[in-house]
N, C-alpha and C positions, 0 to 999 in steps of 0.2 A: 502337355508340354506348353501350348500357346496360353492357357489359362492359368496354369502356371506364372508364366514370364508376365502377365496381365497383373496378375495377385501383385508380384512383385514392385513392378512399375507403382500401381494403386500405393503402393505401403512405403514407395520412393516416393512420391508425389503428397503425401499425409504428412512422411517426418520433414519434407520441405516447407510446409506451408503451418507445423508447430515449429521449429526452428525458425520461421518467420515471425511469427505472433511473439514469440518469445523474445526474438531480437529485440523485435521495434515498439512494445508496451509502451505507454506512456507511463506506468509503471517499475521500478524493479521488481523483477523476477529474480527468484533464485530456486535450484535445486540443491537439498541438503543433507548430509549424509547421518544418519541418527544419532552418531556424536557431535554432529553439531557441526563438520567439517563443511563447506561449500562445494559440492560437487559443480555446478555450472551454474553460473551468475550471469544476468545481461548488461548490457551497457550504462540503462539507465541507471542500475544498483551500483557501480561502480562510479558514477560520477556522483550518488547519492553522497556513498560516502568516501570518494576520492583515493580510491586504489583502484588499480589497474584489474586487470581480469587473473594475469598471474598471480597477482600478488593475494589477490584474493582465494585463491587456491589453495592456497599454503595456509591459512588459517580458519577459526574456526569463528561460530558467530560472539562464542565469549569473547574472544578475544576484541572484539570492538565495541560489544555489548558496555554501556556505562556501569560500572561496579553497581551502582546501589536500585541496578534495575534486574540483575542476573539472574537471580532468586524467585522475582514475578516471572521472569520468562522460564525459568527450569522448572516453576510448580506447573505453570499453563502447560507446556511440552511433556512431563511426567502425565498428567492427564490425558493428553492424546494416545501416547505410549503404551498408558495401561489401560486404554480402550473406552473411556469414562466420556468422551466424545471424540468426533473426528478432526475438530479443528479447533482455531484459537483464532482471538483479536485481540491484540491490546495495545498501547500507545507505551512507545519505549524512548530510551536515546541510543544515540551511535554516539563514539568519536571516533572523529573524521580521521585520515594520517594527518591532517596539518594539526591536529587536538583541539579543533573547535567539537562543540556539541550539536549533536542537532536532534531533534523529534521526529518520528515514526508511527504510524501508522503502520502494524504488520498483522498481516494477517497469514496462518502456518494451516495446513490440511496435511492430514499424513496419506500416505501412498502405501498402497497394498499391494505384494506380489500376488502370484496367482495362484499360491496358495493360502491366499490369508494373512500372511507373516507380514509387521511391519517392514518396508522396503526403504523408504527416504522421506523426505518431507520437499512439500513445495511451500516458497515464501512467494507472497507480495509484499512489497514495501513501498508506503507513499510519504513522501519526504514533507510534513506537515507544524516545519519549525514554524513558517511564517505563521501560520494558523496561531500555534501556542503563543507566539512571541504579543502578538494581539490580542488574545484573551487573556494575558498576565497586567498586556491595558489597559484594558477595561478594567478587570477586577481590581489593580490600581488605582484610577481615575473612580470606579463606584466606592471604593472606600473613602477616598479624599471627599468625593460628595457627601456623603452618610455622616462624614464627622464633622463637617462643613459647621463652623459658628454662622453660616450665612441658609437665609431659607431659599431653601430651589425648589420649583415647582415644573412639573413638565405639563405640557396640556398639547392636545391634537388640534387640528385645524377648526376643531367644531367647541373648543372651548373646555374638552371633557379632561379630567384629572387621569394623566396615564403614571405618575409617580410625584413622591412631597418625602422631599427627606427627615429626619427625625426635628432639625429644630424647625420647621415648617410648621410639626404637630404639635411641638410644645409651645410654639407662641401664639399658634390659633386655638390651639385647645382642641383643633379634629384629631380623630384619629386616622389612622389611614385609612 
């Protein structure tokens, strides 16, 4: 009986301190139901993408998923499904409830019952617009260079060539 009430306390004490970890992630967490439904979401996923915790209950990950990303996300998840690996990554978009867009970083692992049978899925989600929104500057700003009528050369502190754009080469005659 005392060992008993021990076991128990132990397994009160375990889902407190996941129910912690899960609160306070720097991360969003979510738990999901294999149609896709949200069974329980944390705070961070919610501010991610700007619905409440209820509201987030009520729908599904399509439904905020960006149309022209849905298709990469239900081939990666049919994959998991049909056992071909246990998880996925891929970089997605949400929109938000105010209809902005934003980037994702998600990563989905499916959960097995105890017998084996697919059970739910666990997401993380890292909210990695600013990331994108920067490397769509560079690759802007490297294109404007590359087409550049003007020659640019980059050199390091010790004089050595670390890039020479295309009319660099064509008026020196080097190549890269």
């Amino acid at each position: 009986m005392i060992e008993e009430q021990e076991h128990l306390e132990e397994i009160k004490k375990s889902e407190e301190r996941f129910k912690s970890v899960f609160q306070q992630a720097a991360v969003g967490v979510a738990r999901v139901d294999l149609d896709g439904t949200w069974l329980e979401v944390n705070e961070k996923f919610c501010d991610i993408v700007g619905y409440t915790y209820k509201e987030l209950l009520t729908k599904r990950f399509q439904d905020i998923t960006h149309p022209d990303d849905l298709n990469m996300q239900r081939q990666a998840r049919q994959r998991v499904l049909d056992g071909e690996t246990s998880n996925y990554q891929i970089e997605k978009r949400y929109v938000r409830k105010d209809g902005t867009i934003i980037w994702v970083n998600l990563t989905v692992a499916l959960i097995r019952d105890s017998s084996g049978e697919p059970d739910y899925l666990v997401s993380v989600i890292e909210n990695i617009t600013e990331q994108k929104l920067a490397e769509n500057k560079i690759r802007k700003l490297s294109h404007a260079i590359e087409q550049s009528s003007s020659t640019i050369l980059i050199t390091d502190t010790k004089g050595n060539i670390e890039y020479a754009n295309s009319e660099f080469t064509r008026l020196t005659g080097y190549s890269l």
